[in-house]
N, C-alpha and C positions, 0 to 999 in steps of 0.2 A: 504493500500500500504506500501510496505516494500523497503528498499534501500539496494542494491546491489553494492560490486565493489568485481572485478575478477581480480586479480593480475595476467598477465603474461607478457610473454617474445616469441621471435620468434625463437622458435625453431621448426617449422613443422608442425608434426600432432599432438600439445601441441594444438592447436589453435582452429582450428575444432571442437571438442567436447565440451570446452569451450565456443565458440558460440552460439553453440547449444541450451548450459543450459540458456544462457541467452537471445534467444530468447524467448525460452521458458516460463522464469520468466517475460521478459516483455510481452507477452500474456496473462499474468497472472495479469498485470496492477499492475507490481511492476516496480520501478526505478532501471537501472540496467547501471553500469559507469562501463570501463575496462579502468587499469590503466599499464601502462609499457613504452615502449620503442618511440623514433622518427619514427623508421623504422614500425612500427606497424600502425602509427593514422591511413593509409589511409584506410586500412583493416579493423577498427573497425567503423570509420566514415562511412564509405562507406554501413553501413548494419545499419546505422543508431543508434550507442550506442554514446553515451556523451564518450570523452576518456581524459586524462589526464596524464602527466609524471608522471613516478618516476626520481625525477629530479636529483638525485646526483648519482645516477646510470646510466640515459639515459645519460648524461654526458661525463661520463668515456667509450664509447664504440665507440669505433674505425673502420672502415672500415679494415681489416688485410688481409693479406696474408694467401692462407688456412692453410699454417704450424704453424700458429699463432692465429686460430679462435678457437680451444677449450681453451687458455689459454684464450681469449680476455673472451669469454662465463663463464670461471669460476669466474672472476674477476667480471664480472659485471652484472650477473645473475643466477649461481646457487649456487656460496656461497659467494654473496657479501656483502662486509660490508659496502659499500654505504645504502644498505637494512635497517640496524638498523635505519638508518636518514629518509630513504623514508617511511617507514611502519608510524612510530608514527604522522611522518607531515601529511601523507595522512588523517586518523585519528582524528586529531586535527581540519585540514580545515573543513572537513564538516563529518556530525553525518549519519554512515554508520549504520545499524543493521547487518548486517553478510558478514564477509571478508571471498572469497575465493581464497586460493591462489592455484597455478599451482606446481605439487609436485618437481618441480626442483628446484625451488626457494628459499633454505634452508636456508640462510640470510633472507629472511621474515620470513617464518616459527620461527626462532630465535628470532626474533620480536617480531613474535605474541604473543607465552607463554607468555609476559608482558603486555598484551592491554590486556581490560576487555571488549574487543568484540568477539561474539562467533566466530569462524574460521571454516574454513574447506579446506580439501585438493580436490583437484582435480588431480584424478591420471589417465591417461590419456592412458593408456597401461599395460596390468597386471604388477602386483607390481613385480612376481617372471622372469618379462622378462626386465623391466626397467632397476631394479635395486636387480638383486638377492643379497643376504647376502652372502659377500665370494666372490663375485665375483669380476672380474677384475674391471668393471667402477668402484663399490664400493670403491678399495682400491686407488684410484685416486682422491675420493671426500671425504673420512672420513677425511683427514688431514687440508683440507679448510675451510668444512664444521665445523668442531669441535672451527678451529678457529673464525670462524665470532660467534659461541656459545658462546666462552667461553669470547669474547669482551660484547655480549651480557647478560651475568652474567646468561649462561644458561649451566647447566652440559653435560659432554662431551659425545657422544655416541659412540656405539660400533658397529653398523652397522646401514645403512642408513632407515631401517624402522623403527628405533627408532625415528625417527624425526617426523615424521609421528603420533606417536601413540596419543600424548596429544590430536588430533584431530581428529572428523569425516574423515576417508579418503573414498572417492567417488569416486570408480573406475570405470569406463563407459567400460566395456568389461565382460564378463563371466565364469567364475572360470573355465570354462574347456580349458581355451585356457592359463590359469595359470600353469604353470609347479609345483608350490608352492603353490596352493593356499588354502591345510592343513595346512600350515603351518601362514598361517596370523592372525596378532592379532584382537579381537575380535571387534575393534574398525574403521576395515577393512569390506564396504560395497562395494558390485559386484550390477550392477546398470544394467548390459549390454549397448552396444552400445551406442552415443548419436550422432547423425549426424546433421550438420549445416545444414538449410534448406532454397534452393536456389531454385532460379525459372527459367522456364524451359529454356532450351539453345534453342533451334527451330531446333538440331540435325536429320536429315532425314536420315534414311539406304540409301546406293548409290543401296543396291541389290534388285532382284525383292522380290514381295513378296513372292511366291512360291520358293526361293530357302533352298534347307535344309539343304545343308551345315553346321554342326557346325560352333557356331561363337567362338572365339579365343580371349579374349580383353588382349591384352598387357598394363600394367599399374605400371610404374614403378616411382620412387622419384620425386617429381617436386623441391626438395628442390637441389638451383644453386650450393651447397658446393659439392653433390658428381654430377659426370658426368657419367650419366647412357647407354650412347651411345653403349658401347661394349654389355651390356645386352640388349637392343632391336637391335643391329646389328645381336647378334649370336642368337637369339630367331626368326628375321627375315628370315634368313637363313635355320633355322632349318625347317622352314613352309614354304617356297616357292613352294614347292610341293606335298604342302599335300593337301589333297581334304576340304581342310577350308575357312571362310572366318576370315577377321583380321583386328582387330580397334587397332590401337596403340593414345594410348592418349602421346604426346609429351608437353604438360606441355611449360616448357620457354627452354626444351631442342632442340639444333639446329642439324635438321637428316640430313640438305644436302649432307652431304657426304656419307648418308648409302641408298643400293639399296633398294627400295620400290620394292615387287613379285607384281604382276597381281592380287594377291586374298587380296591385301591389303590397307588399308586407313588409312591416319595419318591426328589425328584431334589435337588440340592444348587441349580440353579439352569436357567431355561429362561429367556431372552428372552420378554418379554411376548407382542411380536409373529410370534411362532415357535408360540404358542398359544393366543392369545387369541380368532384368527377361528374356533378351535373349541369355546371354552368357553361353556356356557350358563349358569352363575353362576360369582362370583367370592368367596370366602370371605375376608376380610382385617380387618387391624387400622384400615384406612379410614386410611392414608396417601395424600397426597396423588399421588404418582406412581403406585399401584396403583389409585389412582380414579380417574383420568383415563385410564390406560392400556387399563382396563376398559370406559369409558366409552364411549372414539374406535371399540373395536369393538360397541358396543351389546351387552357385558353385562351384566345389575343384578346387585347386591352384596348380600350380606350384611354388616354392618360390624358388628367385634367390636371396638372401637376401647379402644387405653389410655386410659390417665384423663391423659393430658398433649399438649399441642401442640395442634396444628390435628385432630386424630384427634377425639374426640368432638362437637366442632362441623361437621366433616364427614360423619361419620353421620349425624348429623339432616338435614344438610342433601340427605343421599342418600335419607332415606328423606320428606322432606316435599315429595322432585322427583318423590315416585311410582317413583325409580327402582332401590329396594331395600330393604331392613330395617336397621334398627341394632336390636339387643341389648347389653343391660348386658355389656362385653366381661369383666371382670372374674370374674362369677357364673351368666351364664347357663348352663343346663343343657344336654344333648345332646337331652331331648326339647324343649324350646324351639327349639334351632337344627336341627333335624329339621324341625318344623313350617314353622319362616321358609325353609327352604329346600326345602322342600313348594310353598309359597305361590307363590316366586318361580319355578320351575321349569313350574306349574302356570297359575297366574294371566296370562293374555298381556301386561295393563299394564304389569308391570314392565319386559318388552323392550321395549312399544312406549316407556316414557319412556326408556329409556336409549341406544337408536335415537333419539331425538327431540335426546337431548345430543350423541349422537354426530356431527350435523346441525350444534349450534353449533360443536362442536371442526373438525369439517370446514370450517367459515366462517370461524373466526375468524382474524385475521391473522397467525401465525404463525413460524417461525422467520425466512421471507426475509426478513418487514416488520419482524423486528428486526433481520436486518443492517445491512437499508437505512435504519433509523431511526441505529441508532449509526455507520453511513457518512456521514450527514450533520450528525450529531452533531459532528464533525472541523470542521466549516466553520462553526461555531455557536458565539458568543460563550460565557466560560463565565458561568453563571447564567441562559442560553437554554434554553428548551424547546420546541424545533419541536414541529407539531401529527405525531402518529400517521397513516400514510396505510395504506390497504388494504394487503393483502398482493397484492402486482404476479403 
């Protein structure tokens, strides 16, 4: 048995995947602790992992105003220098074999390069959709980032995958949905997918069985910072009269105010894989876990994507694999999103490319080949990086 802690922070679909992996390692009958935030324990208790502060960080964070929650976020989890004190103490307390941290985290990361414990990143959404090089978040975090570095006695970088490199980074997604992903450095491993594994909701279709209606699943952010309502309002709309049927997953978003069609049901929350092998489009904000998830069962997407994160770069990159549309998520209209999902419903391409991705997610190495990679991770000098081997 090998001892685990997962360094994160709640920011979303960071979490998920992460889970996942550490389901996973404790199936494996290894010890596995997630360390971060207050707002977190009950999420990590709750699925039964040991959790623990980063206490000079959980500290400094604030309840904010949303005009005030990326600064609150940079301050005190993706390039915080509270991190230099939490990393080492963590460390110190109790004798971990392999720290993984969450690739936002860059104040740990800063850390790390000084512990003589091996590390690993967890990168959580292709690296060329996160945090492309050049790109705008980029040039937002190189100047915080550098700082808690160079408080750290660590040299300064020139884009943010260089942070990344001293470590294994473990990306849970698939080089085709990478925009970049010739261009990553060699210390850069595509794991495909990694999904948190929950039990079953007792979710029942309202329709008969015989009806053949394509099914529709609308599936947009549950994270409370953006208010997704105008995107299942104008998506609602757009299908009221279309010969479909329609699951909107409304998450902690409140629809009373938006018409509910005749062809349609709003559930608070349905496990992807409880209805994905019956849905023939996927209606979403093009978050990385409802892309993949869509994907592995060969549905194409609609992506109505916000204007932050990996979401707009994922769109395109959905709909330049043939395996869906992106629409301006912001603006588009109900007859625009009526047509694109006209198109895809109609059009055979779209299934066959997203049956075609479904194909690499089924191939790609996946959750075992990261047990077994951070199982031998234990036996590896730290500042090693064994090679990636198939999934066994």
């Amino acid at each position: 048995m090998s001892r685990y802690v997962l360094l994160s922070w709640n920011g979303g679909g960071n979490e998920p995947p992460a889970i996942g992996l550490a389901q996973a390692l404790k199936n494996g009958g290894h010890d596995v602790t997630f360390a971060g935030y207050e707002n977190q324990r009950d999420r990590f208790t709750a699925r039964g992992f040991r959790f623990v502060l980063l206490e000079h960080s959980s500290a400094q964070w604030q309840d904010v105003p949303p005009e005030r929650l990326f600064a609150m976020k940079m301050q005190t989890a993706i390039a915080s220098l509270a991190h230099l004190d939490d990393v080492p103490q963590l460390i110190s307390r109790e004798q971990y074999d392999v720290l993984v941290v969450d690739c936002m985290m860059f104040g740990a990361l800063a850390a790390a390069e000084s512990i003589r414990v091996p590390t690993v990143v967890l990168v959580h959404s292709p690296p060329g959709a996160v945090f492309p090089p050049g790109g705008q978040f980029e040039s937002l975090l190189l100047g915080p980032v550098n700082q808690a570095r160079a408080k750290a006695g660590q040299p300064a970088i020139k884009n943010i995958w260089d942070a990344w490199v001293p470590f294994p980074a473990l990306c849970t997604t698939i080089p085709q949905l990478d925009p970049l992903a010739s261009q990553t450095p060699e210390s850069f491993f595509y794991l495909g997918p990694i999904f948190e594994q929950v039990p079953p909701s007792g979710w029942k279709s309202p329709w008969t069985h015989g009806d053949g209606r394509p099914l529709v699943l609308v599936s947009f952010s549950t994270n409370p910072n953006w208010n997704q309502n105008s995107r299942i309002e104008r998506t609602l709309k757009a299908l009221a009269h279309y010969d479909c049927r329609v699951v909107v997953t409304a998450g902690l978003a409140d629809l009373a105010e938006i018409p509910v069609p005749a062809n349609t049901v709003v559930v608070r929350h349905i496990p992807h894989a409880e209805i994905l092998p019956d849905v023939a489009v996927t209606v979403t904000h093009a978050g990385h876990g409802t892309v993949a998830a869509s994907l592995m069962h060969g549905v194409p997407l609609l992506c109505l994507p916000n204007a932050v994160a990996d979401q707009p770069i994922l769109a395109a990159q959905i709909e330049a694999l043939g395996a869906g549309r992106a629409l301006d998520g912001d603006n588009a209209i109900p007859a625009e999103i009526e047509t694109a999902i006209g198109q895809l419903l109609t059009d055979p391409c779209y299934a066959a490319n997203a049956r075609s991705l479904a194909n690499a997610i089924a191939h790609a190495p996946g959750t075992r080949a990261a047990v077994s990679y951070l199982e031998r991770l234990t036996k590896t000098a730290p500042g090693g990086i064994p090679p990636m081997l198939p999934s066994p």
